[in-house]
SELOTOR-85914 format. One record per residue: residue in one letter; z, y, x of N, C-alpha, C in turn. Coordinates in steps of 0.2 Angstrom, whole numbers, plus 5000, padded with zeros to 4 digits. Example, Ala and Ser with C-alpha at 12.3 -4.5 7.8 and 13.67 -1.06 7.14 Angstrom:
# residues 2
A503949725066503949785062503949845066;S503549895064503649955068503950005064;
END
This chain:
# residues 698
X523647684688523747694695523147684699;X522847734702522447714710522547674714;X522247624719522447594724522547654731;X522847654735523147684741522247684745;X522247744745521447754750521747764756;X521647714763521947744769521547754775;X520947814771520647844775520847924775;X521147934782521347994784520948044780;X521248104776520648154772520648224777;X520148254779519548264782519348254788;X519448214788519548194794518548194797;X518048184794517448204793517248284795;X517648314791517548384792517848394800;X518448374802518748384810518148344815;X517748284812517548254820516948284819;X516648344814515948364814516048434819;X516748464819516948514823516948494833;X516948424830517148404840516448324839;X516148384840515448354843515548304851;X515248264852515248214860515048254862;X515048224871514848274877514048254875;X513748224875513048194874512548284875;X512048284877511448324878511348364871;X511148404873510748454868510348484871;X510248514878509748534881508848504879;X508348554879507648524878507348534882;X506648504886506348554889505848574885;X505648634884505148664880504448674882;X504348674887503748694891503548654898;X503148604899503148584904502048574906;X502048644911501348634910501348584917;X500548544915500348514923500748544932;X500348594931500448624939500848664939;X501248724936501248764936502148784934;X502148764928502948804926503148754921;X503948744921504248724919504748734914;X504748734906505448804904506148734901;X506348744899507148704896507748764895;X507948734890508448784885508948754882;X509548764881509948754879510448804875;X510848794870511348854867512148824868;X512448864870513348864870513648914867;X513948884864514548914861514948974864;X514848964874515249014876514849094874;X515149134877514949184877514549214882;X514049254885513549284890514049284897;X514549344897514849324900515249274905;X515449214899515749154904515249104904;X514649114903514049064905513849094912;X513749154913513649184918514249184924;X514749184924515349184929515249114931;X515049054927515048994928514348984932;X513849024932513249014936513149044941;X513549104943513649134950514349144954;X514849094952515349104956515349054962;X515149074966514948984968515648924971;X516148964966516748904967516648874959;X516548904956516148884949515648824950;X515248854952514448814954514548724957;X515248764962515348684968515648624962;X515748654957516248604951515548564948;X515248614945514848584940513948554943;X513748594948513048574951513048564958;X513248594963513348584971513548654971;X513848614981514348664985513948724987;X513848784989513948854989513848884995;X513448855000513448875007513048935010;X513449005010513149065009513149105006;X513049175005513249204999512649194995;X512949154989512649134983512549184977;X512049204973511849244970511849304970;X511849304978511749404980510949424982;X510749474979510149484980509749484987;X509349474989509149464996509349445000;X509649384998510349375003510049285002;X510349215008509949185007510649125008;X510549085005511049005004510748945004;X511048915004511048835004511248804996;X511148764992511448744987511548654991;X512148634991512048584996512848514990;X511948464988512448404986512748364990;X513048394994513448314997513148264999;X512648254999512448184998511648165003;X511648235009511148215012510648255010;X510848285005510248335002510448414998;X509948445000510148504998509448544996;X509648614993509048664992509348734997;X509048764998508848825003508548894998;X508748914998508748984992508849034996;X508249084990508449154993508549194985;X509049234984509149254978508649304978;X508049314973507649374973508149424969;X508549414963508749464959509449434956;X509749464953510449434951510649504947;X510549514939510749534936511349514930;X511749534930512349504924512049524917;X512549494914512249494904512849584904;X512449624899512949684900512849674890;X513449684886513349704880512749664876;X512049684872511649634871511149624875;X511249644882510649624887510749564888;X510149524891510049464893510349474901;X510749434904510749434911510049384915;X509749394921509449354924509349354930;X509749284934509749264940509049214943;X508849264947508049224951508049224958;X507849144959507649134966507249094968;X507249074974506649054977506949024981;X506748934980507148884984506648814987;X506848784993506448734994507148674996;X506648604994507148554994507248544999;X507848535004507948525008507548555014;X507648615012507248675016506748695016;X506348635015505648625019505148615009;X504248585012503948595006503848665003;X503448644998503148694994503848734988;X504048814992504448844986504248834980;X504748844977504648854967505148904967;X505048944961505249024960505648984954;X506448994954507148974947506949024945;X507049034937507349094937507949094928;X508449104929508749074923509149134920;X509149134915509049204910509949174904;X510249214905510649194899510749264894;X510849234887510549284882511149294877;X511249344872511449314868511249274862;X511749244860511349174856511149214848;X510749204840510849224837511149244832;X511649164833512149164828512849194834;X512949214839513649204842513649164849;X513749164857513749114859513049134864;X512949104868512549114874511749064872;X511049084876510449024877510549034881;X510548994885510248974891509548974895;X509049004897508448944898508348954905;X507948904908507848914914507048904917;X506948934919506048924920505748904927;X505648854929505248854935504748844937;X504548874941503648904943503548874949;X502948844950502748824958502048834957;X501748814964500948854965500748794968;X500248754963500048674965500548644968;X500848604963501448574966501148504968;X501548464968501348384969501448364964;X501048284960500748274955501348274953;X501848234955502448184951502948264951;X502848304952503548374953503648384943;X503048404938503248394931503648344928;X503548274931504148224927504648234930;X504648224936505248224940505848284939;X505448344941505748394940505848424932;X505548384929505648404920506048374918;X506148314919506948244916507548264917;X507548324927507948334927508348414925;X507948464924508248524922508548504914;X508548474913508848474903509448454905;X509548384913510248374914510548414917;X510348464919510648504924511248574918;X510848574914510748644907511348584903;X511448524902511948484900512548494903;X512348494911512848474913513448534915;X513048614914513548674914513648664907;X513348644902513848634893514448604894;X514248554898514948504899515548524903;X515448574907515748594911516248654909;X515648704904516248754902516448754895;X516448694893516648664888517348624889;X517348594895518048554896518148564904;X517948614908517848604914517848534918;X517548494918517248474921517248474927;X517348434932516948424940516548404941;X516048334935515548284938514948344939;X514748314946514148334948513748294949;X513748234946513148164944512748154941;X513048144936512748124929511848124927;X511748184930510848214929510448194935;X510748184939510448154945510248094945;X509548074944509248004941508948004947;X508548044950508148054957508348074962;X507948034966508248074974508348004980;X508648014984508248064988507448064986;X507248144988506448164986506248194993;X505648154997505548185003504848175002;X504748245005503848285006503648305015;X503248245016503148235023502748265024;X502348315028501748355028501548305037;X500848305035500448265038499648295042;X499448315047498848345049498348305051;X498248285044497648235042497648205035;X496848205036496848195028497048135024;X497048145018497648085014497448015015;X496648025016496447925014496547915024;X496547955027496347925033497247945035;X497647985032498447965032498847885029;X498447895024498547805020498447745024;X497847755027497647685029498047675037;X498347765040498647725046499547695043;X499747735038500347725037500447665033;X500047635031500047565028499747505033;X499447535037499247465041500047445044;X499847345046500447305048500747385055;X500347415059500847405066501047505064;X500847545058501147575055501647595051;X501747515046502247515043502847475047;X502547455055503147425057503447495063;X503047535063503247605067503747615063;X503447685056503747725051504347695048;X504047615044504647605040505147565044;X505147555050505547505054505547465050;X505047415048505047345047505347305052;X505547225052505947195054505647135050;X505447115044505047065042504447075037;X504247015033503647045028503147075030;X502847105024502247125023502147195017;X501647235017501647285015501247275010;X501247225004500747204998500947224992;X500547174987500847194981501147114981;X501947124978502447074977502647054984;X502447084989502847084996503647084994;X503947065002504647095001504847115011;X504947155011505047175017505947195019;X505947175025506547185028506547285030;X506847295028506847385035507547395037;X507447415044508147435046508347505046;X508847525043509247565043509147615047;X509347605054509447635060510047655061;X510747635059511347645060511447585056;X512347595055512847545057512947505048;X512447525043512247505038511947465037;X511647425040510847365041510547385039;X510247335034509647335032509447345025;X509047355022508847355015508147325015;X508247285010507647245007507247295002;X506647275005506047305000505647284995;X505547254990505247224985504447284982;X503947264986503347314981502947294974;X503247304970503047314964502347314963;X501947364965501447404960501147434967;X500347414970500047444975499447464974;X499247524972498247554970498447594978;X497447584980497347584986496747634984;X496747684989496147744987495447724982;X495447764979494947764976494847704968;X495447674967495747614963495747654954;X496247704953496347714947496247794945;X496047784941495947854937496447904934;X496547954936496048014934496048024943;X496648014946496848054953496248024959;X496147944958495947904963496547904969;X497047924968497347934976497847874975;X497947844983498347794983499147804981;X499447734979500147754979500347684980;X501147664978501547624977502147624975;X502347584972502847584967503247534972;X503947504973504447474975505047464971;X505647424974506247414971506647414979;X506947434979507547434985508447394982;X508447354985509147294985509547314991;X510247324992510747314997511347284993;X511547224997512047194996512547244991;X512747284993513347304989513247354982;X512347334979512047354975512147294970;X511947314960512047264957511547264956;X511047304956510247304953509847344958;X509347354958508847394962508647454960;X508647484965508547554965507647554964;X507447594958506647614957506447674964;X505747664967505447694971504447714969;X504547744972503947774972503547834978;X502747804980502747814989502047814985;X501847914990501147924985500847974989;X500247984992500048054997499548084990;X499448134993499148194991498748214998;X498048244994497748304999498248385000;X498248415004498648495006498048535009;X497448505008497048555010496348495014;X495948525017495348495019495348435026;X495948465029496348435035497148395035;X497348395028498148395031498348365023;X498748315022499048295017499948295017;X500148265011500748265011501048205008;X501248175011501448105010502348115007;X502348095001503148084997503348044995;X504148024994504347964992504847994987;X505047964982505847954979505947904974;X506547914975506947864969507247874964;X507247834957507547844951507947784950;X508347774945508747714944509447704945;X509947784947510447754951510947714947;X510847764941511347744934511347674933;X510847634935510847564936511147514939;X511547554946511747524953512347494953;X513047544949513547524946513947514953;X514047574958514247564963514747634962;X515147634966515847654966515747724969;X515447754975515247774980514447784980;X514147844973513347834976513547894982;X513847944981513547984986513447944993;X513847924995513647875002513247845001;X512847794996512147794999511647834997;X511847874995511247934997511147955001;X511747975007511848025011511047935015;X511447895016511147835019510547805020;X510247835013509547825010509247915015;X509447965008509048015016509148025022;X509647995024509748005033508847935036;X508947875031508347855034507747865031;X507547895028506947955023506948005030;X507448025030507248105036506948075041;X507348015046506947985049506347945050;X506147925045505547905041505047955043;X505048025042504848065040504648085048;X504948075053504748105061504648045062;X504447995062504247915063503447945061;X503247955054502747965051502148015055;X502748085057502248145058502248105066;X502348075069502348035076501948025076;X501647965071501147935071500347965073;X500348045070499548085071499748135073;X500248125080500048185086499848145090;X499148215093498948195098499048175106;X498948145106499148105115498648145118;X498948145126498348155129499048175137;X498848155145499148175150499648205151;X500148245151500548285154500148365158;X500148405157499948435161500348515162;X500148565167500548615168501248605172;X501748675174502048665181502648625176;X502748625171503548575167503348535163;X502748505167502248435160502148455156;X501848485154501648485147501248565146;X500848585142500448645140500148645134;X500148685132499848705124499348765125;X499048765131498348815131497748785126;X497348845123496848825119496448785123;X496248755126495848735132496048645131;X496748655130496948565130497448575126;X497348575118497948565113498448485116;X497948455117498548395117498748355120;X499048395127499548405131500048425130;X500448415126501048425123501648375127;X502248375127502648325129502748265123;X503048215125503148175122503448175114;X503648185110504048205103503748255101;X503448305104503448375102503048395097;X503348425089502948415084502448485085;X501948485087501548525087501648605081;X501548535075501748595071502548615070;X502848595073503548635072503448675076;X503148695081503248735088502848795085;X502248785081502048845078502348885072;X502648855068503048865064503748895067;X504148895072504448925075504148985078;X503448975081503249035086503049095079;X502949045073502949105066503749145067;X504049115064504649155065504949205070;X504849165079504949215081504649295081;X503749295080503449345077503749365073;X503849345066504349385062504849425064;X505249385067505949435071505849465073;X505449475079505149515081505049585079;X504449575074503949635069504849645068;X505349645064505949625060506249675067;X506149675072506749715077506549785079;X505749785078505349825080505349885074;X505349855068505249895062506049935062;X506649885062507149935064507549985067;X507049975074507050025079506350105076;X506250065072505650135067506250155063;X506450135061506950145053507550195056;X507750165064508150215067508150285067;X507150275071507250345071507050395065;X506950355060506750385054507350415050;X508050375052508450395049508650455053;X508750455059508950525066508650575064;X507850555062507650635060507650665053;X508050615048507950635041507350615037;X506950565039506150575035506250535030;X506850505028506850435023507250495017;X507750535019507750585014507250625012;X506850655016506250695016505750665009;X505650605010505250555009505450554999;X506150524999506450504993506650554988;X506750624995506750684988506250724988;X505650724991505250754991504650694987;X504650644987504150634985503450604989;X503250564986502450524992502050594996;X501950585001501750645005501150615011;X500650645011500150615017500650645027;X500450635031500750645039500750715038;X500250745036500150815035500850855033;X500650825026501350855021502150835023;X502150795026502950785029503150805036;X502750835038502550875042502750945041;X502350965038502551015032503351025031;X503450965030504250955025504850985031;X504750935038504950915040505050975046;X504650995048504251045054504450985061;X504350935061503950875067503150875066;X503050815071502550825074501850775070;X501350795066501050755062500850705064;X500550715072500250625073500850595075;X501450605078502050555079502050525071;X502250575067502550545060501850505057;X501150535058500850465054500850405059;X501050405066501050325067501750295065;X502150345062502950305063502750295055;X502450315051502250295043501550255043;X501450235046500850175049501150115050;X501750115055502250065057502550035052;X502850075047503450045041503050035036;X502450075035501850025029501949955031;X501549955036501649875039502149835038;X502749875039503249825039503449835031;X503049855025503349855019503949875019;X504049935023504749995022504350045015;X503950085018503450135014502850105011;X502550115005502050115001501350175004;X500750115006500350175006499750175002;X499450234998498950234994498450264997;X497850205000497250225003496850265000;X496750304995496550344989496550404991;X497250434993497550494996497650495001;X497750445004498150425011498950475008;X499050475003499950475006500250385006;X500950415007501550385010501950395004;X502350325003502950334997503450294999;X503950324997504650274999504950274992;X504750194991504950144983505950194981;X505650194974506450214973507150154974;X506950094974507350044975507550064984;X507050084989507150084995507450124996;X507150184993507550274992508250244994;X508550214988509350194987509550164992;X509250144996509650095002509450145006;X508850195010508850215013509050305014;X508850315009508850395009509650435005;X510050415004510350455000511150424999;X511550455002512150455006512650445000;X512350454996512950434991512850394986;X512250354989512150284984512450224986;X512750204983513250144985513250064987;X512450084989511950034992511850064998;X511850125001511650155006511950115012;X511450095017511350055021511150085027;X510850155029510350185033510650175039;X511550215039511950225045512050125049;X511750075047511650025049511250015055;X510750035053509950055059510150105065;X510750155062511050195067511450165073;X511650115072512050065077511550055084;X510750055079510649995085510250035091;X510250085093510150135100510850125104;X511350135101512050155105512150075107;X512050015104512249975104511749935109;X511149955109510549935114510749965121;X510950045122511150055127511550055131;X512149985127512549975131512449875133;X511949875134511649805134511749795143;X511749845149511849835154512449805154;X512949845151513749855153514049775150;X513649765145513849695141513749645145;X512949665149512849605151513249575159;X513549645160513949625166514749585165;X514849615158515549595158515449495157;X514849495153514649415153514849365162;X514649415164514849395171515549395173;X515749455173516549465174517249425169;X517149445164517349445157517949465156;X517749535159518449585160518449635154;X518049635147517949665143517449725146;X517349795142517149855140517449915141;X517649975142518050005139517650035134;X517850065128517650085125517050165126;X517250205131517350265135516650235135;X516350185139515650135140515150175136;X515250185127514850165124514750265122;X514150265118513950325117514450345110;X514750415110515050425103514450435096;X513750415097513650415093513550355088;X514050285093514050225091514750225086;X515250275086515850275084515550325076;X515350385077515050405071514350375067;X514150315069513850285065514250225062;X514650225066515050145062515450185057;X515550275056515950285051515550285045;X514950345047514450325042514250245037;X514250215042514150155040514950125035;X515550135036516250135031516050155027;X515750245026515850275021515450255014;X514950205017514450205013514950145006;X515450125006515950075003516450125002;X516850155008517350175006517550245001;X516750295000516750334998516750304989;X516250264988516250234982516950194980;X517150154985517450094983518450104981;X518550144987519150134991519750164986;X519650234983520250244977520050224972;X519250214971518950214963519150154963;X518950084965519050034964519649984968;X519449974975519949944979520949974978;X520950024975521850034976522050024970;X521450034964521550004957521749944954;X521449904960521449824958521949814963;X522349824965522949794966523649824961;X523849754958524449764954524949834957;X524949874952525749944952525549984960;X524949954965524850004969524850084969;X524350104964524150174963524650194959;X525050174954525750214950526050224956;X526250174960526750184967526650244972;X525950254974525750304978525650384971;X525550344964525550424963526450464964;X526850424962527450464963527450474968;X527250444975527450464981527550404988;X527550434993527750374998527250385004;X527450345009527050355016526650295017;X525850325019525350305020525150285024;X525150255030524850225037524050205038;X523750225042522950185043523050185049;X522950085051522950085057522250075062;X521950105063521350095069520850165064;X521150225062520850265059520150265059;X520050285066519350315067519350365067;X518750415062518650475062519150485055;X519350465052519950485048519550495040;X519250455041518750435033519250425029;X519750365027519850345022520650365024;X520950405028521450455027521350505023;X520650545023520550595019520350595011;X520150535012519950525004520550475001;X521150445003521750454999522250505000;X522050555004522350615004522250644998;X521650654998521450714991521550674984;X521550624984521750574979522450574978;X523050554983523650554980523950614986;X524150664981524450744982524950724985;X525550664984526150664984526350634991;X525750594995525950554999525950605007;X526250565011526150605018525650535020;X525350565026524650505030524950495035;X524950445042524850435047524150415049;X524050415053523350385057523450365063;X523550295065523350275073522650245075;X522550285081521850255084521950285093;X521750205096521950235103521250265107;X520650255103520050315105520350375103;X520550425109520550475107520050525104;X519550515108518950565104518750535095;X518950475093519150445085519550505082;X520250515087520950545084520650605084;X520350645088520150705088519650715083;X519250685082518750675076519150655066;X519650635069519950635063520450685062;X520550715067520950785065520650825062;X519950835064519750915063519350885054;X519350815054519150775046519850835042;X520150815044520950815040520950915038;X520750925045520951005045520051045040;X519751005040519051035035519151025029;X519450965027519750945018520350985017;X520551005022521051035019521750995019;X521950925021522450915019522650895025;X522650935031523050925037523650945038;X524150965033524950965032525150915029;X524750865027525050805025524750735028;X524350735033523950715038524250705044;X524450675047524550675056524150625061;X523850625065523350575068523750565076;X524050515077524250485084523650435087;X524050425093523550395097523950315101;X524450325098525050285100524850225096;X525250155100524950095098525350085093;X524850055086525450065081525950015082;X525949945084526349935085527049915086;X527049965092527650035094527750085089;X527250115087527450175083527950155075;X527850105074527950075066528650035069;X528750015074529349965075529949985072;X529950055071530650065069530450125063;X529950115060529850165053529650115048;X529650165042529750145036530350155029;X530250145024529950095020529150135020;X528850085021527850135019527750085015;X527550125009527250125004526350075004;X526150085008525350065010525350065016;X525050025020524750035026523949965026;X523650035029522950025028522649975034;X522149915035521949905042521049885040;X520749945040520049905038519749895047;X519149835047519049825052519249815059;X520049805059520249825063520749755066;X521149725061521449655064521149605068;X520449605068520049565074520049575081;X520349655079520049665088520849685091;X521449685086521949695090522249655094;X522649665099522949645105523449615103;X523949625101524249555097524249565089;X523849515085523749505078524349475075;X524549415076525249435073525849465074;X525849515082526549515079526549605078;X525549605075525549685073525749665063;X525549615062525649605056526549595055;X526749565058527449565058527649615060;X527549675062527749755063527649785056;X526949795054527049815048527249775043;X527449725041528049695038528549705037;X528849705041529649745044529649825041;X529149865039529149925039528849945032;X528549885029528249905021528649905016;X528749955013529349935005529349885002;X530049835003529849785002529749764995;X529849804988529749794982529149824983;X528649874984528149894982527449894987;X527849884992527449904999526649875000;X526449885002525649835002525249865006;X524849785010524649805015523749785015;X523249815015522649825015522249795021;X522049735020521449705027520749715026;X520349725029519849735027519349705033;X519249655033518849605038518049565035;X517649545040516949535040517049475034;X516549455032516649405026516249345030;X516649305031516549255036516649185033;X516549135034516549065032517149035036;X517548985035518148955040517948925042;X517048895042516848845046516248895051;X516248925057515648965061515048935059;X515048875059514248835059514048875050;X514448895045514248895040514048965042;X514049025045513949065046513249085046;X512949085043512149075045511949165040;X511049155045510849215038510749265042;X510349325039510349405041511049425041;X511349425038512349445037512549425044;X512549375043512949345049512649355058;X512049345055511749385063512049475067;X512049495060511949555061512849565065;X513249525060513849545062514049505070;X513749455071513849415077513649465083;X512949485081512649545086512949595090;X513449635082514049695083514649645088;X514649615087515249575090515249565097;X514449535099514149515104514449585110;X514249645106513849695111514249725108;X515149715104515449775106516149785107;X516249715096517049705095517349675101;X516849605104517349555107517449585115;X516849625116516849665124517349705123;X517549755120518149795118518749765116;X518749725114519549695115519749665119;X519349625124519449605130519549625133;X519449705135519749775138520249785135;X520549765130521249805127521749755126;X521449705131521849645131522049595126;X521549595122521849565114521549495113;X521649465114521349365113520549375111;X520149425108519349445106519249375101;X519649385096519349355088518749345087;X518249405090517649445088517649465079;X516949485079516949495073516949485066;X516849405067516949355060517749315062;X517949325067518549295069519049285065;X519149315060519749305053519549315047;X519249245048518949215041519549195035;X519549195032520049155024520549135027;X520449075030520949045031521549035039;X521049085042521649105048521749135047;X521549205043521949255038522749245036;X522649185030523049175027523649135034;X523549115037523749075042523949135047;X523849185048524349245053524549265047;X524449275041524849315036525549275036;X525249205035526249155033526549155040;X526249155047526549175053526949245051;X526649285050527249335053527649355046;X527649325040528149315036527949355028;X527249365028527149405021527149355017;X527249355008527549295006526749304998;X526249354999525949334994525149354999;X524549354996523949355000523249364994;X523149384993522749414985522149454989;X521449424987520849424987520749494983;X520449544986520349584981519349604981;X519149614975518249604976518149664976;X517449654980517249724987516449724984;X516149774985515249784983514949784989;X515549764994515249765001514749685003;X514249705006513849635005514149595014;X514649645018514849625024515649615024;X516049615019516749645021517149595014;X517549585017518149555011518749605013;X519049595008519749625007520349595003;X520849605005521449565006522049625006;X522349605000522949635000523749615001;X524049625006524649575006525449605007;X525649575003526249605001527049545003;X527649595006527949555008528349505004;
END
């Protein structure tokens, strides 16, 4: 007889299959100045690596919140931790993993807005055995010294902490985060002669609010918070003063920072750099949190960079120029006396602005070129014919050669057209072609630029109603503003609307194939009446729009397709029109619930009237954040602008509360959806880079 073995049997084999959460991530590459790479391998597969790195409700679980549309090419965000700190991103590209292509997501982002960009760019592959690599590569152009360690330690955590995430989903967004706050002070003066003022006594009692101590080595200094936190004690470690240690010679300093409701100190580290022959850049961060054993880091972080930021305008204080008041509102910036500025005023922020508005500018100017490139045809000219000198597009076009070479001189400059000084022709990039030339590309954008003459010529009428705020009538405006906002529809609807949008909603298009009544409420020219017409044979259409020259324009849509017997276009407020009809099958509302006159109890109309097993109702509204302030960006400009100058003036003439144009974001959506009694609310995904969609069903 054996004695009784009472070790579980394979139980070796089962714990070899369930590995800990612990790292596997590497970094591979880490040069001095330059680039960064780190890699890791998962088990999942390309695609759900990828849905976890561009959904940005994904993103907010496992790395930071999502402020902005996240991973859309040209398009610009916020990655934002919580914690006082955030990166500012532009996505340059954003392609998916397809079959055994590698997917790769690249941007260009700066900490906290500001500092020297670094180019991401993270590539997810398939693995070779099964299963996704990861890598991720970061590039910057003379970074600061400490950016390789710092920002090396942490990409491996970062590459961990989506392992752990789509392995057990996960929400911690901590764990990697050993550093931080990291602030990069830019300073217009050279390093040694920035050091010596920011370390002298009546310096470090400016910048750092001192309150006791001294600035040495084994110092310990009192500094005040500046809010309802107090104090933190500062403990300096470790002090080389210019010219001290080799290889760099540049000064720095090492610290420990202490706050009562800390168990240990937080590591620090304070270090300038040259930025050129005049100006340096003075940085601080901290390592150590894992140390602290605090219940709440994110509040002191937010706490630590709320007084870093201020630190940071204390510091650039320090070396602006003084000098009298002068000019009729105190103060001038004539070459003659730079430094007569007002009191606070950061010089260089006020250029750095006056950059920007330059840009917008050149940016307003090149659009009103693009307009009329588009009126005349020369962006198709251009893309199907091919790179051409003034001469030859001229030729093409029969316009006028000098008008067209200055208007192809203009959009060189603004890097719309390619020009080769060899030939002197003109070329419009194939990537540009697609947005601008050709009406059936599903990126076609052009009919956008077409807005802004109609919309600019109603800038008196606008500007009067700001006074009265009796609204617009519509009648106001040019009908070329009405056939470019269709153009502009069609450039989604024509792609989107039955190929993809009626598909993705549960049992819709079986329902509309057998049959049933259609409604579009705020037609228009009768765009997506005609293209569910000729798609479903079996249905009848309505259309209401109270522009009549809209309705007339959708008639004669109805009557050229051909399917004006199963089409009718009223002029009648649907409202009324729908109170006692039904059961409808569909009824459509793109763009249109913002600017109605009463929003719920239009939606409670068509309620009352949609079959109640099958029926469904279509919104089609701006893509908007539930908080305005998040509204930010080219997107958001753009649609504020339309709204300025046209939804919100026009509804106020039709007596409708004026939502405007982002006014029915997600959540007062869903919010007039449960007022007037629909009982489900389903998100449906759109290619549109301005528009969400909403299907709602009673």
């Amino acid at each position: 007889m054996t004695p009784h073995d009472p070790r579980p049997r394979g139980l070796a084999r089962e714990s070899a299959a369930f590995p800990p959460l612990g790292g596997s991530a590497r970094p591979v590459a880490q040069d001095r100045w330059e680039r960064l790479v780190s890699t890791v391998s998962l088990p999942e597969p390309p695609e759900a690596v990828w849905a976890a790195l561009t959904d940005p409700d994904r993103v907010a679980r496992w790395l930071a919140v999502c402020r902005g549309p996240w991973a859309v090419a040209g398009r610009e965000s916020t990655l934002d931790f919580e914690d006082g700190e955030f990166f500012w991103c532009r996505t340059l590209s954003s392609v998916p993993p397809r079959a055994r292509r590698a997917g790769s997501l690249r941007l260009l982002w700066r900490w906290v807005g500001v500092g020297p960009a670094t180019a991401v760019t993270w590539t997810v592959a398939p693995g070779d055995t099964g299963g996704s690599t990861v890598t991720v590569v970061e590039e910057a152009d003379n970074p600061p010294s400490d950016w390789r360690s710092w920002n090396g330690m942490g990409w491996p955590g970062i590459l961990d902490q989506l392992a752990a995430h789509l392995r057990t989903g996960t929400t911690w967004r901590w764990p990697w985060r050993r550093v931080g706050p990291y602030l990069q002070i830019p300073l217009p003066v050279p390093a040694y002669r920035a050091w010596q003022e920011l370390t002298s006594p009546a310096g470090v009692q400016h910048w750092l609010q001192r309150s006791t101590g001294a600035l040495e080595p084994g110092g310990e200094l009192g500094l005040i918070m500046g809010d309802a936190s107090g104090t933190v004690r500062m403990r300096v470690t470790r002090m080389v003063d210019a010219a001290q240690e080799f290889p760099s010679y540049l000064p720095h300093l090492e610290f420990e920072l202490r706050r009562p409701a800390w168990t240990a100190a937080l590591g620090g580290r304070l270090w300038i750099e040259p930025a050129g022959l005049t100006s340096s850049l003075l940085q601080v961060c901290h390592f150590g949190w894992e140390n602290l054993d605090i219940a709440d880091p994110v509040t002191e972080r937010k706490l630590l960079t709320g007084y870093w930021t201020a630190a940071a305008d204390r510091a650039r204080a320090l070396f602006l120029p003084q000098g009298p008041p002068a000019g009729p509102h105190g103060w001038s910036m004539g070459a003659g006396q730079p430094e007569n500025v007002p009191a606070g005023l950061d010089p260089l922020a006020v250029q750095d602005f006056l950059g920007r508005v330059v840009d917008d500018l050149g940016a307003a100017m090149s659009a009103v070129l693009v307009a009329l490139g588009v009126r005349l045809g020369l962006f198709t000219a251009l893309g199907t014919g091919g790179p051409a000198t003034a001469a030859e597009l001229a030729g093409r076009t029969g316009l006028s050669e000098r008008h067209l070479l200055e208007w192809l001189r203009g959009l060189a400059a603004a890097g719309y057209v390619d020009h080769d000084r060899a030939d002197d022709r003109f070329a419009l990039p194939q990537a540009h072609a697609a947005v601008l030339a050709f009406e059936d590309s599903p990126v076609h954008l052009a009919p956008g630029f077409e807005l802004l003459p109609p919309l600019a010529a109603a800038v008196e009428d606008v500007a009067e109603d700001f006074r009265t705020g009796k609204g617009v009538d519509r009648g106001a405006y040019s009908e070329r503003l009405f056939a470019a906002m269709e153009r502009m529809s069609a450039t989604w609807l024509d792609t989107e609307l039955t190929e993809r949008w009626i598909p993705a909603v549960p049992g819709l298009a079986p329902a509309l194939e057998k049959g049933g009544t259609v409604v579009d409420i705020g037609c228009g020219g009768g765009l997506a009446l005609v293209r569910l017409a000729r798609r479903f044979e079996n249905c009848g259409f309505t259309g209401y729009d109270l522009h009549e020259p809209n309705a007339r324009r959708a008639r004669e849509a109805a009557r050229a397709a051909g399917v004006d017997g199963r089409v009718t276009i009223g002029t009648t407020d649907a409202t009324t029109a729908l109170a006692d009809t039904g059961p409808l099958t569909l009824v459509t509302m793109f763009d249109v619930l913002h600017d109605a006159a009463a929003p719920e109890e239009l939606l409670r109309t068509v309620r009352g009237a949609l079959d109640p097993e099958h029926g469904v109702l279509l919104v089609l509204e701006s893509l908007s954040a539930d908080d305005p302030a998040d509204n930010t960006g080219p997107q958001a400009t753009v649609l504020y602008a339309t709204s300025t100058l046209y939804c919100l003036p026009t509804a106020l003439a039709d007596g409708a509360p004026g939502l405007g144009t982002l006014g029915l974001p997600p959540a007062e959506l869903h919010r007039l959806a449960e007022a007037a009694g629909f009982g489900r609310v389903e998100r449906i995904p759109t290619a549109s880079p301005f528009n969400a969609l909403y299907a709602l069903r009673p």
